[in-house]
N, CA, C and O atoms as a GROMACS GRO file, in nm:
protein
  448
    1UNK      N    1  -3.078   1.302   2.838
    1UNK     CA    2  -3.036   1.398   2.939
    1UNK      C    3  -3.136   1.396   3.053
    1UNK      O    4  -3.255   1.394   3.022
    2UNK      N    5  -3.102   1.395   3.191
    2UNK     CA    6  -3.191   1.369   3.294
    2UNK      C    7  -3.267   1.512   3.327
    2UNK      O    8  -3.254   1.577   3.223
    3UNK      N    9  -3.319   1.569   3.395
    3UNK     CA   10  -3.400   1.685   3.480
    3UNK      C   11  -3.382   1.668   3.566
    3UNK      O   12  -3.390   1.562   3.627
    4UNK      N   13  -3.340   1.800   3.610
    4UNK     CA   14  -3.293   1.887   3.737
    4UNK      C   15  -3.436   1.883   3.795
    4UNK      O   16  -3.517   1.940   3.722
    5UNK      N   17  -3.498   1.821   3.932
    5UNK     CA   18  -3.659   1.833   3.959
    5UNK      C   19  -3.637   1.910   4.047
    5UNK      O   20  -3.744   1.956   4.085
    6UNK      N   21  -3.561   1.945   4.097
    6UNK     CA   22  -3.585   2.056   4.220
    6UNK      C   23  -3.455   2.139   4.239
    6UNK      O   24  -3.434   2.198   4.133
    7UNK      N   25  -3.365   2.166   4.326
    7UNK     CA   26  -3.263   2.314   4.383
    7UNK      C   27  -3.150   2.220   4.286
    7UNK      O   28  -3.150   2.097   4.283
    8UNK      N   29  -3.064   2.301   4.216
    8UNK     CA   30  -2.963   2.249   4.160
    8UNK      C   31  -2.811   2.233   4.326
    8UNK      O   32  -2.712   2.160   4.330
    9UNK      N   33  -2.849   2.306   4.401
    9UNK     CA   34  -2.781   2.337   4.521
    9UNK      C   35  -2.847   2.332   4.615
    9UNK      O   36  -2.944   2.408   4.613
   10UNK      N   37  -2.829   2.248   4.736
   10UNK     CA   38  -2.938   2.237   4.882
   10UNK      C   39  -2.832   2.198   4.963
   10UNK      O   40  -2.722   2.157   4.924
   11UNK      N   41  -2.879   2.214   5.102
   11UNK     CA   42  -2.797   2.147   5.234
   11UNK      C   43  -2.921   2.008   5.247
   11UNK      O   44  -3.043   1.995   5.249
   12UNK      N   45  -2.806   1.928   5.252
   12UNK     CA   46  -2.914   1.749   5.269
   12UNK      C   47  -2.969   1.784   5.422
   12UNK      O   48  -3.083   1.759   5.463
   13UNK      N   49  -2.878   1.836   5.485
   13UNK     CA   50  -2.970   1.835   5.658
   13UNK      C   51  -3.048   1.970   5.705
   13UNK      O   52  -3.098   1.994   5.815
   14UNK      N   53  -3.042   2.043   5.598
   14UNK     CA   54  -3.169   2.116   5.603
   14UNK      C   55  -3.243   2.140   5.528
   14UNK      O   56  -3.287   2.254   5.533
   15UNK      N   57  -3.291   2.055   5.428
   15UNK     CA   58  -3.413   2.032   5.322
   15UNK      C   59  -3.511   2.011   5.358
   15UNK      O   60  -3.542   1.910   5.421
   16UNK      N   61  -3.585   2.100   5.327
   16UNK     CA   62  -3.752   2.090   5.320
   16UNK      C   63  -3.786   1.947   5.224
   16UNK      O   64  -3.747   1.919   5.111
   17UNK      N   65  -3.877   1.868   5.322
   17UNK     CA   66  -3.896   1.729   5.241
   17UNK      C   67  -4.062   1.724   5.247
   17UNK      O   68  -4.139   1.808   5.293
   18UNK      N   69  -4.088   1.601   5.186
   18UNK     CA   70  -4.256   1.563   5.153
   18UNK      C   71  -4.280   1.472   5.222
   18UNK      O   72  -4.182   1.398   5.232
   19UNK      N   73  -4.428   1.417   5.317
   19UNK     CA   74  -4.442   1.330   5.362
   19UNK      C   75  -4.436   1.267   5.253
   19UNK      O   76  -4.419   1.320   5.143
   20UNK      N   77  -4.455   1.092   5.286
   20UNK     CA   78  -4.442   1.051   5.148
   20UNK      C   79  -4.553   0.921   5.218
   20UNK      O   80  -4.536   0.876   5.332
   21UNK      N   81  -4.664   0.876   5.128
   21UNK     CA   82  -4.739   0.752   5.181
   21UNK      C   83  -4.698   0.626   5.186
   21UNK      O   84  -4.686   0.608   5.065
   22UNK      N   85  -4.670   0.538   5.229
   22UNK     CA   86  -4.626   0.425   5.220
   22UNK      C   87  -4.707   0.285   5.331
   22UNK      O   88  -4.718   0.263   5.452
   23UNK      N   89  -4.738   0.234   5.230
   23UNK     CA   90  -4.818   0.146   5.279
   23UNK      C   91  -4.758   0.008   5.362
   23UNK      O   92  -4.832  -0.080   5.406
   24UNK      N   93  -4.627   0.008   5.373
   24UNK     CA   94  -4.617  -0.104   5.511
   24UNK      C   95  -4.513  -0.107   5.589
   24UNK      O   96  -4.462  -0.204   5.646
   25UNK      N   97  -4.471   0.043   5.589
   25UNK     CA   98  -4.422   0.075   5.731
   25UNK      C   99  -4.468   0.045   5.834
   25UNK      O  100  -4.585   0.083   5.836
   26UNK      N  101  -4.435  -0.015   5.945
   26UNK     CA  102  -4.476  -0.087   6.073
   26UNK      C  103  -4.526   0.038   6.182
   26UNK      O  104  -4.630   0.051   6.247
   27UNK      N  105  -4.376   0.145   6.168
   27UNK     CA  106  -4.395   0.268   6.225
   27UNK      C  107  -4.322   0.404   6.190
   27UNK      O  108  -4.270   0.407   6.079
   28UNK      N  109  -4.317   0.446   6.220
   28UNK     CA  110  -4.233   0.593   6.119
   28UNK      C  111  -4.272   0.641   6.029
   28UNK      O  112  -4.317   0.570   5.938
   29UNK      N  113  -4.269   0.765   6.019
   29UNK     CA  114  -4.310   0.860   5.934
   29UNK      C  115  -4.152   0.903   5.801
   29UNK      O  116  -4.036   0.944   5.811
   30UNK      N  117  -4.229   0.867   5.708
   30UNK     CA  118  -4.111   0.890   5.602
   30UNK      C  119  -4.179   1.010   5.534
   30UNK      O  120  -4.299   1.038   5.538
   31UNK      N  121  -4.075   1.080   5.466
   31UNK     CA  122  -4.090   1.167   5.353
   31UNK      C  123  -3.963   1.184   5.271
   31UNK      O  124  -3.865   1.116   5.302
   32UNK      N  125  -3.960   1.234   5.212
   32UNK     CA  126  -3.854   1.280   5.063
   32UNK      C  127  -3.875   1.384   4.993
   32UNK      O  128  -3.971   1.461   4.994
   33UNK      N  129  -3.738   1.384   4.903
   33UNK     CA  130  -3.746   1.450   4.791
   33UNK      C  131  -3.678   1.427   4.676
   33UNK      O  132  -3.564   1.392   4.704
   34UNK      N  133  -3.702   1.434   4.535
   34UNK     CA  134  -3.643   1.396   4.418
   34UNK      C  135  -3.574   1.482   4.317
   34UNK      O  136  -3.622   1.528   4.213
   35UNK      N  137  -3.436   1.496   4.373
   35UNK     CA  138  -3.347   1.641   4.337
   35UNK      C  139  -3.399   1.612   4.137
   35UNK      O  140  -3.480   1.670   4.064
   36UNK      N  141  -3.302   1.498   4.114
   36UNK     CA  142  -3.287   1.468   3.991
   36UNK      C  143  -3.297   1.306   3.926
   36UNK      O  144  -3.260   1.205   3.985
   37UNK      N  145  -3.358   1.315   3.791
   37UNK     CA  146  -3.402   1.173   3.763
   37UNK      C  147  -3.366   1.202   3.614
   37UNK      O  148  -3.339   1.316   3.575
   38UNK      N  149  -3.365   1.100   3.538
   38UNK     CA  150  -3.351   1.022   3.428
   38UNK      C  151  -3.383   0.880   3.408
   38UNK      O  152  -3.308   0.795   3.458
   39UNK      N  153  -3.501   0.840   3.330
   39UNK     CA  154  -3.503   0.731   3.274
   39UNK      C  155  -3.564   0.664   3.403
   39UNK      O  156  -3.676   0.693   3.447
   40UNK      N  157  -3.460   0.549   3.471
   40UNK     CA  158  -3.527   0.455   3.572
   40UNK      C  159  -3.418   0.472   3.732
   40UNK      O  160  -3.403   0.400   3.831
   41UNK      N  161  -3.353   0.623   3.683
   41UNK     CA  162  -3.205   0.658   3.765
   41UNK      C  163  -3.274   0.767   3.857
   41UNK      O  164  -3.326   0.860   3.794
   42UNK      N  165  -3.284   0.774   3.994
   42UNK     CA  166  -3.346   0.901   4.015
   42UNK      C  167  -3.199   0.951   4.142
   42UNK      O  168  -3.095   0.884   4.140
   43UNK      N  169  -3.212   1.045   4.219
   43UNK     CA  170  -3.122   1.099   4.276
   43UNK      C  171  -3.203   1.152   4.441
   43UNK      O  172  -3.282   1.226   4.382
   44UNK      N  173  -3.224   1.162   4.522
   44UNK     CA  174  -3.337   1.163   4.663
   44UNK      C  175  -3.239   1.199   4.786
   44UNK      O  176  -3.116   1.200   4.790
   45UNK      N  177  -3.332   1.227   4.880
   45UNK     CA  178  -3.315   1.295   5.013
   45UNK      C  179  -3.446   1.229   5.080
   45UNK      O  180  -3.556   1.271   5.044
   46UNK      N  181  -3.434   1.101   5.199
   46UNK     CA  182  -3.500   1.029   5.234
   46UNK      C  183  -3.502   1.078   5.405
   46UNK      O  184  -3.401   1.116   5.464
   47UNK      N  185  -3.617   1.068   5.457
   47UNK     CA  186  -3.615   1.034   5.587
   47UNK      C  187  -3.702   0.951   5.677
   47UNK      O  188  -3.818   0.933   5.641
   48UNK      N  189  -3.663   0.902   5.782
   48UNK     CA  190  -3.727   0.817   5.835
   48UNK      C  191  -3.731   0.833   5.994
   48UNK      O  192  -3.642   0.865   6.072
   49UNK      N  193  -3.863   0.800   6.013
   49UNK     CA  194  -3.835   0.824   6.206
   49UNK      C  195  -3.835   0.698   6.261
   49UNK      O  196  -3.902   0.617   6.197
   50UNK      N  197  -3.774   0.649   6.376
   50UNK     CA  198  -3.790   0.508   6.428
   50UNK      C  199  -3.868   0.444   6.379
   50UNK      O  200  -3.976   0.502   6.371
   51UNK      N  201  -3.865   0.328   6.333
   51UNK     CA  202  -3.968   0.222   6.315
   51UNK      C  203  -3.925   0.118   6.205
   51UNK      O  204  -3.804   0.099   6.205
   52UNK      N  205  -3.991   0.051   6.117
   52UNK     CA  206  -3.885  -0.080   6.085
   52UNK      C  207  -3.977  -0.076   5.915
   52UNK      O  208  -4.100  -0.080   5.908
   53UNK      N  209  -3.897  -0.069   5.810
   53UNK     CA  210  -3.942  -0.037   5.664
   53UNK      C  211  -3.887  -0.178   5.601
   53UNK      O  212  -3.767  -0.205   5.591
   54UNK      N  213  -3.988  -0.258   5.562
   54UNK     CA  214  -3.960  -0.373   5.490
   54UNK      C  215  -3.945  -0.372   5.357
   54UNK      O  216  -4.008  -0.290   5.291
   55UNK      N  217  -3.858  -0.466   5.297
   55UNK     CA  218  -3.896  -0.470   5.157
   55UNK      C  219  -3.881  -0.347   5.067
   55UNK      O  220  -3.950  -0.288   4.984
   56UNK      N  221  -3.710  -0.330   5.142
   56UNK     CA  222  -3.682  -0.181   5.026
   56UNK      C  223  -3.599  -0.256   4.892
   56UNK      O  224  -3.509  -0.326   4.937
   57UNK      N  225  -3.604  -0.257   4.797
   57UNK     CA  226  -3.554  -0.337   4.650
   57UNK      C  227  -3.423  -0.224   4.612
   57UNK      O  228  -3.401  -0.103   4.603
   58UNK      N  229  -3.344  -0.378   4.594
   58UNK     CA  230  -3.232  -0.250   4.510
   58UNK      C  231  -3.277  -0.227   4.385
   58UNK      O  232  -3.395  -0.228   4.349
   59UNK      N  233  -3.145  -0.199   4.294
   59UNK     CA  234  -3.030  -0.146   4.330
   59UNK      C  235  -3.032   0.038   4.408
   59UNK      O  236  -3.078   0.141   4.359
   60UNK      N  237  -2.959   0.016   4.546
   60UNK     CA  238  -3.012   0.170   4.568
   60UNK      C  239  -2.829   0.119   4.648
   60UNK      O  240  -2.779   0.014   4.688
   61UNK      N  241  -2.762   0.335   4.630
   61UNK     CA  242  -2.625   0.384   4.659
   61UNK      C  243  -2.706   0.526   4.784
   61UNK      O  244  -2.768   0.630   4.766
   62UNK      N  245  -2.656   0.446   4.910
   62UNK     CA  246  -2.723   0.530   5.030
   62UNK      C  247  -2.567   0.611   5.111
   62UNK      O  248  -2.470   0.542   5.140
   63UNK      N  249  -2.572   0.743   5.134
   63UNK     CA  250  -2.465   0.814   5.239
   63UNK      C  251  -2.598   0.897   5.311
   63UNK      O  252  -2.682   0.981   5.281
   64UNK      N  253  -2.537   0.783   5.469
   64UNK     CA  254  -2.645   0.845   5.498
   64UNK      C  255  -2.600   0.993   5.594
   64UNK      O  256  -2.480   1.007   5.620
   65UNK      N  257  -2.677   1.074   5.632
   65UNK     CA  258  -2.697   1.240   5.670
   65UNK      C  259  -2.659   1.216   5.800
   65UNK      O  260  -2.551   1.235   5.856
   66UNK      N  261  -2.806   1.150   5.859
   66UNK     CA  262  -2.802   1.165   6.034
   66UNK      C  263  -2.873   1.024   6.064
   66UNK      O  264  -2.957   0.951   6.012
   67UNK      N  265  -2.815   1.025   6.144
   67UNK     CA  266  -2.956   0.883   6.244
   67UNK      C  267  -2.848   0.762   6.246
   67UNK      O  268  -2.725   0.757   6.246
   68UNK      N  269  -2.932   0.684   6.248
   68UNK     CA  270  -2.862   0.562   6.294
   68UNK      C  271  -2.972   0.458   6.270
   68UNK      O  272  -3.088   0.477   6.308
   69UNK      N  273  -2.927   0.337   6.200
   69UNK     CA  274  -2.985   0.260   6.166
   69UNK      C  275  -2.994   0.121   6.146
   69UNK      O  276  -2.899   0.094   6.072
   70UNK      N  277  -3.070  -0.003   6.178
   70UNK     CA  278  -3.004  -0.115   6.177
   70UNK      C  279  -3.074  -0.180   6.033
   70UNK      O  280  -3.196  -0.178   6.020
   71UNK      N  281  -2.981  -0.240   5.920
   71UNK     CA  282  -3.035  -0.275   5.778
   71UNK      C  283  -3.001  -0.433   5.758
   71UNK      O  284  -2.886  -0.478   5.750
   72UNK      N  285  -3.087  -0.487   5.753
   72UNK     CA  286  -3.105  -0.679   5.718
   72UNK      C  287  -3.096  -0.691   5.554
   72UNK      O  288  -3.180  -0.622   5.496
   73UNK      N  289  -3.020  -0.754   5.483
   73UNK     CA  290  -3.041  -0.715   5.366
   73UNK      C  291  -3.077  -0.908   5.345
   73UNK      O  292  -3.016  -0.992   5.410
   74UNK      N  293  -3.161  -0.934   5.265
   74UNK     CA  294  -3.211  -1.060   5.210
   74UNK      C  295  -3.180  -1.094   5.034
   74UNK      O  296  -3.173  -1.011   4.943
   75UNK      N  297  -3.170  -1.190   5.028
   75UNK     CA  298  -3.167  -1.294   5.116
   75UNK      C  299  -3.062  -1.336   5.186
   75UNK      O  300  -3.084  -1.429   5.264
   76UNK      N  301  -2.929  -1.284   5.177
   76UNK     CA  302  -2.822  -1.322   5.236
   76UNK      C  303  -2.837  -1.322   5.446
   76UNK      O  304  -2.773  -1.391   5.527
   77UNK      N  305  -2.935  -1.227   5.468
   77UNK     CA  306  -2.978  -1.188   5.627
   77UNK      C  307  -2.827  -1.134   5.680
   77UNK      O  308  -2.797  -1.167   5.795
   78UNK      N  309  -2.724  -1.049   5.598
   78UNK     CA  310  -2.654  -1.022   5.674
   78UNK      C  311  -2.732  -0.859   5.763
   78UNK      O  312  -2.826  -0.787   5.730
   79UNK      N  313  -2.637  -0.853   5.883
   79UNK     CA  314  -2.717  -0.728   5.921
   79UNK      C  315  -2.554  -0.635   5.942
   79UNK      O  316  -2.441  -0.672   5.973
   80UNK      N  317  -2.621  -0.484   5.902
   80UNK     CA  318  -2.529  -0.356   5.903
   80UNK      C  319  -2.574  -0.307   6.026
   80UNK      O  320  -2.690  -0.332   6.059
   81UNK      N  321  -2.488  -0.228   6.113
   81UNK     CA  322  -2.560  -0.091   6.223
   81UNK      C  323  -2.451  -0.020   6.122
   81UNK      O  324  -2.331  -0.042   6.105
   82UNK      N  325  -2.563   0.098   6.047
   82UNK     CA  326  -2.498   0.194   6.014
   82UNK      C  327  -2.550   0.347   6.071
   82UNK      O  328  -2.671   0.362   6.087
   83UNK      N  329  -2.471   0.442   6.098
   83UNK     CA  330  -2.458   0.570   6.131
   83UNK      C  331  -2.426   0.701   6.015
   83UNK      O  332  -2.367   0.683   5.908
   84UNK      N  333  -2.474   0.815   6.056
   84UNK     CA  334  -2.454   0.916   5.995
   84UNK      C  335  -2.278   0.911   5.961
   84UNK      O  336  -2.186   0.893   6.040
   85UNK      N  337  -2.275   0.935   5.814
   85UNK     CA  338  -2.081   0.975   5.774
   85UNK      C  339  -2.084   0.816   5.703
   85UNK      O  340  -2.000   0.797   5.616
   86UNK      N  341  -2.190   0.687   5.741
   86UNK     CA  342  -2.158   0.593   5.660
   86UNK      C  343  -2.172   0.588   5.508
   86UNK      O  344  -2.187   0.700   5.458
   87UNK      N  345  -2.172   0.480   5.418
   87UNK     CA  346  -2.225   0.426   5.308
   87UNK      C  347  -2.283   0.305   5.270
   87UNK      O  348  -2.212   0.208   5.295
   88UNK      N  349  -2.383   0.282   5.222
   88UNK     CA  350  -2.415   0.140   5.183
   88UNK      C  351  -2.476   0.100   5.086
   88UNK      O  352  -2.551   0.190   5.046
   89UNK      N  353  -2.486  -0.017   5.008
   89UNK     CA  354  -2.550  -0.034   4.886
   89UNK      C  355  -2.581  -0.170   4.875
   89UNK      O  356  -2.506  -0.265   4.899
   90UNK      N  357  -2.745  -0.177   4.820
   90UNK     CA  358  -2.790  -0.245   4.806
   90UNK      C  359  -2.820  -0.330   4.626
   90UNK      O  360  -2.864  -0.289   4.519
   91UNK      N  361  -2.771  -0.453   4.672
   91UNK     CA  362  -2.735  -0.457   4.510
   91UNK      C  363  -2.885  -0.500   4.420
   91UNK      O  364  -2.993  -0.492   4.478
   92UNK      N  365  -2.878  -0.532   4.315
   92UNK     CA  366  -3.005  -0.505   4.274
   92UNK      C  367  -3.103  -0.638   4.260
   92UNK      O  368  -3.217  -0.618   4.219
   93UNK      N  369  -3.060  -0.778   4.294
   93UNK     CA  370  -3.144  -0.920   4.375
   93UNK      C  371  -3.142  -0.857   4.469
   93UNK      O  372  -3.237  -0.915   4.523
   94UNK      N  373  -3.106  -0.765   4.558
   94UNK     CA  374  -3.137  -0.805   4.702
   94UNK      C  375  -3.278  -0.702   4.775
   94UNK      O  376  -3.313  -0.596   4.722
   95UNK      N  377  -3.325  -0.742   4.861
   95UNK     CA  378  -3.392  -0.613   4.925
   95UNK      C  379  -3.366  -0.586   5.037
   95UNK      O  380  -3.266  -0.649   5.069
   96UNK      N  381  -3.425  -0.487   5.168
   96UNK     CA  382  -3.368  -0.470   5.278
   96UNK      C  383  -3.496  -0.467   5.368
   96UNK      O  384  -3.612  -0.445   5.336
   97UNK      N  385  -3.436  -0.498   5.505
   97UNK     CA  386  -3.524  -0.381   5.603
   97UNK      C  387  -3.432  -0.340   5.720
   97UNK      O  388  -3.346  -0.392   5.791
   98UNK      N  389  -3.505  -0.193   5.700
   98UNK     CA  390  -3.432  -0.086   5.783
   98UNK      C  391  -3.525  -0.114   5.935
   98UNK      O  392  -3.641  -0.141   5.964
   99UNK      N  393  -3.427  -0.095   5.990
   99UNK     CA  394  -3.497  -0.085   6.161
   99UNK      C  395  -3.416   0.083   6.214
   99UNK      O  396  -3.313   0.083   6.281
  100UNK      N  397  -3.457   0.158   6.189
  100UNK     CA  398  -3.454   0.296   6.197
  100UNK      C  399  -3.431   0.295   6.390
  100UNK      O  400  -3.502   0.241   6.476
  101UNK      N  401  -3.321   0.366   6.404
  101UNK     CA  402  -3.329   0.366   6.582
  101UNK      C  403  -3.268   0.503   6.576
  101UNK      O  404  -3.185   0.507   6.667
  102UNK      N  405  -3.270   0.591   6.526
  102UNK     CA  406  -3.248   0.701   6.606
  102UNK      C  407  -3.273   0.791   6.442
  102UNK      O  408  -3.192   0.767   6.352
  103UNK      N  409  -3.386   0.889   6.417
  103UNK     CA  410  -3.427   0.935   6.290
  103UNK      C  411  -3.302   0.933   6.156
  103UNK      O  412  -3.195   0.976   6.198
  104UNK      N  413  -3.298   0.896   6.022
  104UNK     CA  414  -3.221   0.881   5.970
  104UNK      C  415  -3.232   0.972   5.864
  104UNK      O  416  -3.354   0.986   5.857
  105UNK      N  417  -3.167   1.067   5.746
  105UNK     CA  418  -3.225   1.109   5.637
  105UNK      C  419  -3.080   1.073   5.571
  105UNK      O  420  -2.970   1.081   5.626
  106UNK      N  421  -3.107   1.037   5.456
  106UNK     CA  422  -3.007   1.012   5.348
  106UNK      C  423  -3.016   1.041   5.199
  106UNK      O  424  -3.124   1.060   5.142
  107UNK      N  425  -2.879   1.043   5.128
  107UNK     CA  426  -2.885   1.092   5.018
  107UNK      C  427  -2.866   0.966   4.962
  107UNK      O  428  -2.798   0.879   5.015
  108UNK      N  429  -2.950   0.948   4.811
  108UNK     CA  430  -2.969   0.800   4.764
  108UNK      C  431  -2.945   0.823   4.657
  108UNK      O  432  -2.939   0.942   4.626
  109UNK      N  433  -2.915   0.693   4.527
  109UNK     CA  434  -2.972   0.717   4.419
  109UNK      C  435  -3.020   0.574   4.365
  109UNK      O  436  -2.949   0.474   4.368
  110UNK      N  437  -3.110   0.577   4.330
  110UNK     CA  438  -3.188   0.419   4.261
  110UNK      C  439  -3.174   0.393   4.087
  110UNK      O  440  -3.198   0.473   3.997
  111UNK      N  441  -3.141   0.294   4.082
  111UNK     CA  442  -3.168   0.214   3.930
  111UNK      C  443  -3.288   0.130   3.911
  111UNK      O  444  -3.286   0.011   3.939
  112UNK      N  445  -3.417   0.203   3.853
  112UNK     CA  446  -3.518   0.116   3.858
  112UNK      C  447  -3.554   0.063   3.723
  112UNK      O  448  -3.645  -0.018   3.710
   0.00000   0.00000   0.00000
């Protein structure tokens, strides 16, 4: 059975989030939060301000909130422009990078 880690009920675009450290962001300030997890399954509220995040690993299931974003996924190099109201998923060979162009926060969930 997984744990509830934080509000069993929240608004995704007005959540109080955490900076979060990350060591090779180019530029942007990220933070989060981790509603609910189990095992290697977790459930999140991500954000990001302009700037370009390499080397995100799937498997991750993204709807994103707000922003707008351009995502390279490797190795295939196809590229997405996705927007707030989209969906996307990254399968679990692949990884990404986000080129963040207008702040983004999204609701995720990862298989690690």
């Amino acid at each position: 059975m997984g744990t509830i880690v934080d509000s069993r009920h929240l608004r995704i675009a007005e959540a109080d989030l955490v900076d979060r450290e990350r060591t090779d962001p180019e530029t942007g300030i990220i933070s989060s939060r981790v509603l609910w997890t189990d095992g290697g399954q977790s459930h999140c509220i991500w954000q990001m301000t302009p700037g370009v995040l390499r080397n995100v690993a799937g498997p991750e299931s993204v709807a994103l909130v707000a922003g707008r974003a351009r995502v390279t996924v490797h190795p295939s190099e196809e590229v997405f422009e996705i927007a707030a109201g989209d969906t996307f998923v990254i399968d679990a060979d692949e990884t990404a990078t986000w080129e963040v162009l207008e702040t983004v926060r999204k609701f995720y969930v990862v298989n690690r």
